[in-house]
C-alpha positions, 0 to 999 in steps of 0.5 A: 942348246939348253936341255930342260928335263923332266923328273919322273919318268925321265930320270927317275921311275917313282911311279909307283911310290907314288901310286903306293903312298896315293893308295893308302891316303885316298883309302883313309878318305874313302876311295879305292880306285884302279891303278889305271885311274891315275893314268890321266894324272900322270906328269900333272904333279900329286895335286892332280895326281891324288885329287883327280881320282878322289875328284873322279869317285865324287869326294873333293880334293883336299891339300891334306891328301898331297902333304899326306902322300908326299909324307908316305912318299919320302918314307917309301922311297928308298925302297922303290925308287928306279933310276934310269940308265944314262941320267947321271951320265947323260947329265955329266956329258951336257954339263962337259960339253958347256950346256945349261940344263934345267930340272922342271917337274911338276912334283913339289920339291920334297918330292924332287930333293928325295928323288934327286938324293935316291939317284944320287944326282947333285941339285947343284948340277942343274942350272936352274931347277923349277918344282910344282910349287913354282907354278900356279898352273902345271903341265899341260900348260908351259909355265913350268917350263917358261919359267925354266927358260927365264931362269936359264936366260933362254929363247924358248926356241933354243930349248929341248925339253926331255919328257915321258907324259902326254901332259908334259910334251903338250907343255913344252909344245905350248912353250914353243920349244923342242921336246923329245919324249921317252918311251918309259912309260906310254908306247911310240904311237901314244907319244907320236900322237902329241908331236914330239920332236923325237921319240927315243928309247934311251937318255944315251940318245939325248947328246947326239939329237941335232936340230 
């Protein structure tokens, strides 16, 4: 089995650094949204992230609005950063145990070198690493992780895709592949309405799931 992770919300928390950076830029061009217009965005990369709340208070998205985040973002991110319990961990056990594992965000890679960094986490570790900018189209579409399985020399079929957001387990079920979803961010009964294959409350669950 070859295990494709998700970045944030998985093995790392930056939601709120990002909301914090998105914030001050959307306010330079006027738009003063709710922290819950973001939720829809979530796992959908900054471009949505950011764009889709200026897009929703009727001011168009621009590329200067997500380099402008990523650029707050790095400068913040030291200080905001969670690492889940188990990602390092968890990663060490798949990678002892002869598994490949692919790292597949739909964040840019600046966001994903100073997450990775922060949690102390080697890029080096992952087998194949696919950013936002590796794909045209991000989740919900699967070209993200497709793209992940291509690198990894994997059938869909023998992937599990480890996620937290709606978009993202609607990726890996438009993929074909297995996913199980992580309780970090939306409840059971959110995640349950998307059809993972698993749902757990923990990365120290992922080596024991069986299919």
């Amino acid at each position: 089995m070859h295990y494709l992770f998700d970045m944030d919300g998985v093995l790392v928390y930056s939601t709120p650094v990002t909301m914090r950076a998105a914030l001050e830029v959307l306010a330079e061009y006027g738009v003063f949204p709710k922290k819950e217009d973001f939720r829809p965005f979530i796992g959908a990369g900054e471009a949505r992230f950011v764009g889709g709340v200026a897009e929703k208070y009727g001011v168009p998205y621009e590329p200067a609005m997500k380099d402008k985040t990523y650029a707050k973002y790095v400068e913040y991110v030291k200080e905001g950063l969670t690492v889940y319990p188990g990602a390092k961990e968890v990663l060490a056990i798949l990678k002892e145990r002869g598994h490949k594992v692919a790292l597949c965000s739909s964040a840019d890679f600046i966001k994903i070198e100073a997450n990775m960094k922060g949690a102390d986490i080697p890029l080096d570790w992952f087998d194949a690493l696919v950013s936002g900018s590796d794909a045209e189209r991000k989740k919900p579409f699967p070209d993200i992780f497709l793209s992940a399985a291509k690198k990894l020399g994997a059938d869909p079929s023998d992937c599990l895709v480890i996620e937290d957001a709606l978009n993202g387990i609607q990726a890996a079920k438009s993929a074909e592949m297995y996913c199980a979803a992580v309780t970090t961010y939306f409840n059971r009964e959110q995640l349950k309405e998307e059809k993972p294959d698993f749902i757990i409350d923990s990365l120290y669950e992922i080596p024991d799931l069986t299919l």
